[in-house]
C-alpha positions in Angstrom: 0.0 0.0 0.0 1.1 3.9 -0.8 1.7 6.0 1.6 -0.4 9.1 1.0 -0.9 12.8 2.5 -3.2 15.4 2.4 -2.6 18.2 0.0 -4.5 21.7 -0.8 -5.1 22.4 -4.3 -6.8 25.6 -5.8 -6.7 29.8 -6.1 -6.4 31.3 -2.1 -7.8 30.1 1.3 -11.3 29.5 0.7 -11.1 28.0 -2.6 -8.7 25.0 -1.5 -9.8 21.7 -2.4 -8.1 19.2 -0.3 -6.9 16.0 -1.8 -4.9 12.8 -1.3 -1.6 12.6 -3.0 0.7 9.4 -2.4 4.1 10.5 -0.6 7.4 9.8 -1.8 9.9 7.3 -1.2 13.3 8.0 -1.6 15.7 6.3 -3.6 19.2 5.4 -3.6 21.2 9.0 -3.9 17.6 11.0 -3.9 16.7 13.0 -0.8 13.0 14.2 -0.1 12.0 17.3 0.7 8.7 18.4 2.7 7.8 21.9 2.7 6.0 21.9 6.6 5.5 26.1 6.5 3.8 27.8 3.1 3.5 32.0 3.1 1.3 33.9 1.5 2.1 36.5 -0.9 1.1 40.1 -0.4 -1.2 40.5 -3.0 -3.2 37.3 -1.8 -3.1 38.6 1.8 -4.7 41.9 0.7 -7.4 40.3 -1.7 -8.3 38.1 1.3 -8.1 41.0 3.8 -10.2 43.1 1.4 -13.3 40.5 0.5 -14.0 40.5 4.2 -13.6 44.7 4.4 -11.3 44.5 7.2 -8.4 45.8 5.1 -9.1 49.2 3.1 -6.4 51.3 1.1 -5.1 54.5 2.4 -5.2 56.8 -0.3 -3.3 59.6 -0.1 -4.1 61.6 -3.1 -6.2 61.4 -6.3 -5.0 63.1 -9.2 -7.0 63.8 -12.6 -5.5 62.1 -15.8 -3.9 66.1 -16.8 -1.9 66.3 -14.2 -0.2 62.7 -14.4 3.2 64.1 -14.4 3.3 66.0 -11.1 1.4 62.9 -9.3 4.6 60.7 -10.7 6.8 63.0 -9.4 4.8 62.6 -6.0 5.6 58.8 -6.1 9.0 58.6 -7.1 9.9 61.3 -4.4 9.2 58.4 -1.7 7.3 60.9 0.1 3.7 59.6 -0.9 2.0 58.2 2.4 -0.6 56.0 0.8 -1.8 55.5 -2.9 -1.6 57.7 -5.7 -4.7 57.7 -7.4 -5.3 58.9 -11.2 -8.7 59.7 -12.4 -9.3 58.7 -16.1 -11.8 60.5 -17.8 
């Protein structure tokens, strides 16, 4: 009989799908590796964090679509404190 373990398949959190998949038996000169700690990337977190409303964006300015080049300047001067939005008419 196979060994087997359990396994999340799928997009983020909620849409895992659990499954069974057999676990691997190392060889002669093969090593196996188990991952037991996963992280979640920064835009999942905030997609998760923003379904639920608990996380909102700080936006620091909005800027109309004319005056795109001073609103660039604002975020490459480091200085923003939130986003930079631009309006598109």
């Amino acid at each position: 009989m196979t060994a087997t373990m359990t396994a999340l398949f799928g997009g983020t959190g909620p849409d895992w799908t659990p499954r069974q998949v057999p676990v691997h038996v190392q060889g002669p000169g093969q090593i196996v590796v188990r991952a037991h700690a996963v992280a979640l990337n920064n835009a999942d977190a905030v997609r998760l964090a923003a379904a639920d409303g608990s996380v909102r964006p700080l936006i620091e300015s909005t800027w109309s679509f004319d005056t795109a080049a001073p609103a660039l300047a604002r975020l490459r001067s480091h200085r923003a404190h939130g986003e930079i939005v631009l309006t598109v008419p």
